[in-house]
RODO-2510 file (C-alpha; in nm, 4 decimals, decimal comma):
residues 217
     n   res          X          Y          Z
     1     x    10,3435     6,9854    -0,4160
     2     x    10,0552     7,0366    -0,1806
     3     x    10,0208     6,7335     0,0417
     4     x     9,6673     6,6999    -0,0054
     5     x     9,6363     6,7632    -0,3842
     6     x     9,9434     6,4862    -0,4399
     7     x     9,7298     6,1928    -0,3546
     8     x     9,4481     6,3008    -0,5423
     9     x     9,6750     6,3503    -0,8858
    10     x     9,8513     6,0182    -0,8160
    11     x     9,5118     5,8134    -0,8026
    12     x     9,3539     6,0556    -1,0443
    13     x     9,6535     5,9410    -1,3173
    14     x     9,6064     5,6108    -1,1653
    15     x     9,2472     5,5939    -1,2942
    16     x     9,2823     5,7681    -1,6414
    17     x     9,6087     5,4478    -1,6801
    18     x     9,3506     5,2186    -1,6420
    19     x     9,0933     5,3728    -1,8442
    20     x     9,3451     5,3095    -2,1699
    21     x     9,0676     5,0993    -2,3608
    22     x     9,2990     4,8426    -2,4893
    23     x     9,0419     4,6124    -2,6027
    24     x     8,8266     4,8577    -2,7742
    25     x     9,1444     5,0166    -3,0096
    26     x     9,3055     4,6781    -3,0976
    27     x     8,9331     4,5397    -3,2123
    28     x     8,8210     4,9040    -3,3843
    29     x     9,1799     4,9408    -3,5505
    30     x     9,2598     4,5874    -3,6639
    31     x     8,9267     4,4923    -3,7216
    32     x     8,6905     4,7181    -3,7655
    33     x     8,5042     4,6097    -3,4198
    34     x     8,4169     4,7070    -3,1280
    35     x     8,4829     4,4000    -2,8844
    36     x     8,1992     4,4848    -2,6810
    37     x     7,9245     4,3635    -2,9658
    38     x     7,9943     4,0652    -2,9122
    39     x     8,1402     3,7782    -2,6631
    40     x     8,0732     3,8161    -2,3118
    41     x     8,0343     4,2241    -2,3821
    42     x     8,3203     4,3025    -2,2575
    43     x     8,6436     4,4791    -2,4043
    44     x     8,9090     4,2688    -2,1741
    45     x     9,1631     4,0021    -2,2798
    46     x     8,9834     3,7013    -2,2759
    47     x     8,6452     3,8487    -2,5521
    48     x     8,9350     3,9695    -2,7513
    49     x     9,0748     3,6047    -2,8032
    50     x     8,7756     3,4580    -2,8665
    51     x     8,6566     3,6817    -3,0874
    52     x     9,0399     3,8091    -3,2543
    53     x     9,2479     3,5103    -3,1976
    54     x     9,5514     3,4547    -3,0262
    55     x     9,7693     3,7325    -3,0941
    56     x     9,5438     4,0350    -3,0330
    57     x     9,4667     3,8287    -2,6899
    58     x     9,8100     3,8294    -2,5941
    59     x     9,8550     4,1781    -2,6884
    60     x     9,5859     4,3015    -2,5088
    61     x     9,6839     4,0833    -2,2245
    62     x    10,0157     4,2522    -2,2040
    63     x     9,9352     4,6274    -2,2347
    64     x     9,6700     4,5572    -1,9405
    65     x     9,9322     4,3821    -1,7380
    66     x    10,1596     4,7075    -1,7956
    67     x     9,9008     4,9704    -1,7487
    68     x     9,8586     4,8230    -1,3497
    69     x    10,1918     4,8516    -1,2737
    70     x    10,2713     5,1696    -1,4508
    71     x     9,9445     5,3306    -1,2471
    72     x    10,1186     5,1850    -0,9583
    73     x    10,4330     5,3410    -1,0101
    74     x    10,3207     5,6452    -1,1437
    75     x    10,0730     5,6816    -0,8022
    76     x    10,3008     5,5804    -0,6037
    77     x    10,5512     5,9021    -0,7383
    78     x    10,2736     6,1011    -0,7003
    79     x    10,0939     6,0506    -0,4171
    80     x    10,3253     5,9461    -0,1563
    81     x    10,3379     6,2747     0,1078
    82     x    10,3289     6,3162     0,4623
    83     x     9,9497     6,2672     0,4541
    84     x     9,9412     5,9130     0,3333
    85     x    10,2408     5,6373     0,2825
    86     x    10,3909     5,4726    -0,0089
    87     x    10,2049     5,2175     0,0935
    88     x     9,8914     5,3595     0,0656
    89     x     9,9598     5,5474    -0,2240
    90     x    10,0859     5,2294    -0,4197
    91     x     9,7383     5,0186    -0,3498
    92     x     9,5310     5,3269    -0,4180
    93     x     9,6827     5,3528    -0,6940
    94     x     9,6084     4,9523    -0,8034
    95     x     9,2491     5,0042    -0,6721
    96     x     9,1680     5,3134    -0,8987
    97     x     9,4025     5,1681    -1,2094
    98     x     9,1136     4,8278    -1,2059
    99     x     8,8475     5,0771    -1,1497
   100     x     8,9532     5,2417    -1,4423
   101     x     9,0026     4,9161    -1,6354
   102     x     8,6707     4,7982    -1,5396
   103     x     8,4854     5,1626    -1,5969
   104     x     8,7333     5,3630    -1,8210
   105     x     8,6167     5,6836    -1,8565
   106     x     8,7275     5,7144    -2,2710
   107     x     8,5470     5,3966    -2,3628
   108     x     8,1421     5,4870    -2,2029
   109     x     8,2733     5,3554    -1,8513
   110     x     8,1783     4,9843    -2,0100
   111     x     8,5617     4,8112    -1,9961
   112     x     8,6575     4,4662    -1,9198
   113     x     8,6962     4,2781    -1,5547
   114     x     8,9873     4,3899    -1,3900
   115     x     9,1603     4,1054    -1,3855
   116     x     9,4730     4,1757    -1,5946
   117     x     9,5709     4,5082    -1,4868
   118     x     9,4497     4,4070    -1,1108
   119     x     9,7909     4,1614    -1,1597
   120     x     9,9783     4,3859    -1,3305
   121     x     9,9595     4,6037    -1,0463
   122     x    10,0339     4,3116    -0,7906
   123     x    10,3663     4,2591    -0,9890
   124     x    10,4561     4,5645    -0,8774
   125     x    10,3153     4,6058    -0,5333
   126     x    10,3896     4,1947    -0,4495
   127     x    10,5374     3,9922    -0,6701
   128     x    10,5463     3,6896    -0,4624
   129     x    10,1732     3,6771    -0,3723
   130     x    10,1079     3,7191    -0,7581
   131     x    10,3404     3,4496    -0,7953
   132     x    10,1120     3,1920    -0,6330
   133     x     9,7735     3,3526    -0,8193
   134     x     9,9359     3,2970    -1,1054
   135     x    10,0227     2,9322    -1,0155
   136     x     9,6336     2,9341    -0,8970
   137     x     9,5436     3,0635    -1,2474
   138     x     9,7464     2,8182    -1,4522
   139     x     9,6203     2,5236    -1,2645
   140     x     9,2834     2,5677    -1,2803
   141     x     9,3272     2,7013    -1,6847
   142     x     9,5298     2,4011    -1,7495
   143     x     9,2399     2,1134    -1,6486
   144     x     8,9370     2,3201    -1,7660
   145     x     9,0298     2,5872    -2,0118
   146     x     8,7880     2,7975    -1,8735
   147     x     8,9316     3,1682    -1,8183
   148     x     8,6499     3,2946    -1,5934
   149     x     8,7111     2,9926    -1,3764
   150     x     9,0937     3,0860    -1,4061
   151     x     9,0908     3,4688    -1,3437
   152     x     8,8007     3,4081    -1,0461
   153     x     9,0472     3,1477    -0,8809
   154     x     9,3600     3,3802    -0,8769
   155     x     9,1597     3,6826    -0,7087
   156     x     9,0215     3,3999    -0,4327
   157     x     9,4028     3,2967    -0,3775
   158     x     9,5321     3,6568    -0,3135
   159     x     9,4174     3,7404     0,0176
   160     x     9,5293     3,3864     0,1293
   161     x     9,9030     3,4101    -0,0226
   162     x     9,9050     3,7657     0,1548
   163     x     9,7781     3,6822     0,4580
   164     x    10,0133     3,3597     0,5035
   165     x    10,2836     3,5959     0,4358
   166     x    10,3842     3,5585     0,0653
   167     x    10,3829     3,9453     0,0057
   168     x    10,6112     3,9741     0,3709
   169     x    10,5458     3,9691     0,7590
   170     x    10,3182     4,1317     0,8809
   171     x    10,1202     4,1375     0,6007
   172     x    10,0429     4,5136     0,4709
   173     x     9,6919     4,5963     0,6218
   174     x     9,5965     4,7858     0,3157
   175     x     9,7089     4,5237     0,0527
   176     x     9,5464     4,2809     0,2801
   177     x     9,2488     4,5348     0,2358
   178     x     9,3162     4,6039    -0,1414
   179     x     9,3469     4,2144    -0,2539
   180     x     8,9746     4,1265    -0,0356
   181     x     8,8335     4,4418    -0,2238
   182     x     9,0198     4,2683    -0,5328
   183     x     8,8691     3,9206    -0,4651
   184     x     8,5114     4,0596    -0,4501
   185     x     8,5234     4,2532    -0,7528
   186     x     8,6445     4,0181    -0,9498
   187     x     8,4108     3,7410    -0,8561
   188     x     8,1107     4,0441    -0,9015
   189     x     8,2150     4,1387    -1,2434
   190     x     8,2392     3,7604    -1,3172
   191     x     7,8285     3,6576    -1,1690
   192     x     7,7257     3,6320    -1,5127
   193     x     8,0108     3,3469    -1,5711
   194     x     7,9657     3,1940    -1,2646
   195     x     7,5892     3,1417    -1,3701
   196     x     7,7385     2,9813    -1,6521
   197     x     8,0094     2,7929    -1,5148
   198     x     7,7002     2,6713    -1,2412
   199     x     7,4785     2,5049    -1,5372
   200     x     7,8156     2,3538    -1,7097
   201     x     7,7523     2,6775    -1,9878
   202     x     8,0487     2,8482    -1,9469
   203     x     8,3173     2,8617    -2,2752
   204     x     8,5923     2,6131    -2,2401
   205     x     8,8879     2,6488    -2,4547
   206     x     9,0141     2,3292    -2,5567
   207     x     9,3406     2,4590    -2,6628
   208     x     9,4235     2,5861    -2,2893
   209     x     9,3802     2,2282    -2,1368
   210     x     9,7840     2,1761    -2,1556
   211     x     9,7040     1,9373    -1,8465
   212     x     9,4170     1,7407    -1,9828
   213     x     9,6570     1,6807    -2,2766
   214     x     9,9598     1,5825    -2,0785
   215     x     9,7531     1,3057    -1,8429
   216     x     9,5849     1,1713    -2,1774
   217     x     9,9247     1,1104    -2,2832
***
């Protein structure tokens, strides 16, 4: 394949992963809504359990884990030539798969926040510096059952955990590069809930306080 028009399929395919509008076909299909009326607006994980319940939250949660890491590895087969490395190729394709997420082109480019599909991509590209998000995320989720909060702690931890070597030494440059870009955008398609979480407005789920429970005990 020609070594300039590999790249530009792998983060092409990358982007149209992403853009799978998980949210949108579990609420139209099962029940007869579109997420996006409602909630926070958006179509991601965390409107579909508030507004669905439970189960179509963790099934939405899963498919957007998967479609990150399948954009990763289908980039990264792809677009890797002599023009750009696997490296390269893998975090383009992680950057374009949340891109998609966030603006998916078969939904009116209105998607949810990156945030799943941003790890499910980082499970593939570094599992250890996902590893200590995820701690990040469970931590924070556990003592306030606030998701925003959660997902907006996670994104802040990545570039740290890479930096400090959890994802190997030297870090990557461009996952270094990729998990900044990562922290930003997440944190910007969160200002509306950090407003929120600012006045004490922000959603908490009581149910997700596992620690709260455990010290009251």
């Amino acid at each position: 394949m020609n070594s300039i028009l590999a790249p530009i399929l792998g983060f092409a395919a990358a982007y149209l992963i992403g853009s799978f509008p998980t949210g949108v076909i579990v609420g139209k299909l099962f029940f007869g809504k579109d997420p996006r009326a409602g909630g926070s607006g958006a179509s991601g994980a965390t409107n579909i359990f508030r507004q669905f319940g439970a189960a179509a939250g963790i099934a939405v949660t899963i498919v957007d884990i998967a479609k990150g890491g399948v954009a990763v590895m289908v980039s990264s087969a792809l677009g890797a030539t002599s023009m750009i490395s696997p490296a390269m190729a893998q975090v383009g394709g992680a950057l374009f798969a949340v891109i998609g997420h966030v603006y998916p082109v078969f939904a009116g480019f209105r998607g949810g926040k990156g945030v799943a599909t941003g790890a499910g991509a980082l499970l593939v590209i570094a599992p250890g510096a996902a590893l200590f998000s995820a701690i990040g995320f469970a931590l924070v989720l556990g003592f306030t059952g606030i998701v925003s909060a959660s997902s907006i702690t996670a994104a802040l931890i990545l570039p740290a955990a890479i930096a400090f070597g959890a994802a190997g030494t030297p870090p990557s440059a461009w996952l270094l590069i990729f998990a900044l870009f990562l922290a930003v955008f997440v944190a910007f398609a969160h200002r509306a809930n950090i407003r929120r979480i600012l006045k004490g407005q922000e959603k908490s789920f009581a149910k997700l306080k596992f620690l709260r429970r455990n010290r009251r005990r």
